[in-house]
NURO-13349 format. One record per residue (C-alpha): residue number from 1; chain; z, x, y. Coordinates in steps of 0.05 Angstrom, whole numbers, plus 5000, padded with zeros to 4 digits. Layout:
<rs>
R  lumba  milum    pz    px    py
R    NUM      A     Z     X     Y
...
</rs>
This chain:
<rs>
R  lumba  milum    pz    px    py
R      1      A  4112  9659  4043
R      2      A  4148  9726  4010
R      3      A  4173  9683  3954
R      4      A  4119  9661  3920
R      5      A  4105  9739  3913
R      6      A  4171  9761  3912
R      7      A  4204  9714  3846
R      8      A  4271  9714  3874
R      9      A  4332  9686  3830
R     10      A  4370  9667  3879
R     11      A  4355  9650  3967
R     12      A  4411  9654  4021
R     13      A  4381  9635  4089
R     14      A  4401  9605  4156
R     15      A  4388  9533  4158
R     16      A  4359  9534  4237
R     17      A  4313  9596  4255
R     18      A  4275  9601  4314
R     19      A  4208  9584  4299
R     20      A  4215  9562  4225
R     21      A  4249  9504  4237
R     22      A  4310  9471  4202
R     23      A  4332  9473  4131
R     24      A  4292  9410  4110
R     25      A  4233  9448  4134
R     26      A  4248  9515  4104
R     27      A  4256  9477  4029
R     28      A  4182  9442  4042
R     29      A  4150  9509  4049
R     30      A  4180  9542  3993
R     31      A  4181  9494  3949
R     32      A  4110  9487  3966
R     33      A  4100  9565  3959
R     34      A  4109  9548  3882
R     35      A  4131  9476  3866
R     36      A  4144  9495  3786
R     37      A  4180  9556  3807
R     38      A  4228  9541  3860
R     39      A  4256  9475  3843
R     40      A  4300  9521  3791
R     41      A  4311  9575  3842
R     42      A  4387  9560  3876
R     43      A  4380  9562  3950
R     44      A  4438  9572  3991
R     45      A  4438  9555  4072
R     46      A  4486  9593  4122
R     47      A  4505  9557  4186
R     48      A  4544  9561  4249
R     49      A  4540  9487  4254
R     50      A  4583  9435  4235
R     51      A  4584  9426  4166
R     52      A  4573  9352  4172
R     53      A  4515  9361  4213
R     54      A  4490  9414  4181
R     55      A  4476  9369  4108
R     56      A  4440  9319  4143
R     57      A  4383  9367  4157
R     58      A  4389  9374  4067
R     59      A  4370  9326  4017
R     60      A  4416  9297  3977
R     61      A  4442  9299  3916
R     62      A  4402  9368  3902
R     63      A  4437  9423  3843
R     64      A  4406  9476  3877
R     65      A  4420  9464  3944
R     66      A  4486  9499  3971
R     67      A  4514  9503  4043
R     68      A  4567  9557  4067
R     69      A  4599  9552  4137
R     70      A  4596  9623  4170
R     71      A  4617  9672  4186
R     72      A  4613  9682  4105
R     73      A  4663  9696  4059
R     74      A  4630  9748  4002
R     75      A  4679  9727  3955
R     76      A  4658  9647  3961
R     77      A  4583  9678  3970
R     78      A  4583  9710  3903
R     79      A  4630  9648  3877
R     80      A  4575  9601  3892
R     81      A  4519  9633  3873
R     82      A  4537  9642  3815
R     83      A  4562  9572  3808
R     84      A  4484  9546  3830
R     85      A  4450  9598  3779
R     86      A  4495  9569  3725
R     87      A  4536  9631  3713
R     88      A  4607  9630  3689
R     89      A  4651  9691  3725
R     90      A  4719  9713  3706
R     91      A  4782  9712  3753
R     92      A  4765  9789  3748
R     93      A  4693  9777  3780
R     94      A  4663  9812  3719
R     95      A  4613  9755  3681
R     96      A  4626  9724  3618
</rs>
């Protein structure tokens, strides 16, 4: 898996890809890639899916789990990860 190699601050991924599986699955093998490494890397899932749905295939309760409903808004994108890498933005979009 790229990540282990790769380091990555921040992952935005589809939560259902042929042949990966669902978003529960996707987690497992990256946080098994690197367990120490990617419980504090914020990973955000895009879906077509109903919402509602959608979080049942994600654990609960998880700070660095985040969900967006596409098509995506860039504006809410960049919003949110920033909010899940613990980054504090301006109404400008410059960072503070």
């Amino acid at each position: 898996i790229q990540a282990r190699d790769l380091k990555p601050i921040v992952i935005i991924t589809d939560i259902n890809m042929p042949g990966d599986g669902d978003g529960s699955t996707i987690l497992k093998r990256l946080r098994e890639a690197n367990p120490l490494m990617m419980r504090s890397v914020p990973i955000i899932f895009m879906t077509a899916m109903d919402l509602t749905k959608a979080q049942e295939l994600l654990p609960k309760n998880d700070p660095m789990i985040g969900l967006m409903q596409k098509p995506l808004n860039l504006e809410m994108l960049r919003g949110y990860v920033w909010k899940l890498a613990g980054i504090a933005a301006s109404p400008t979009g410059d960072k503070k």
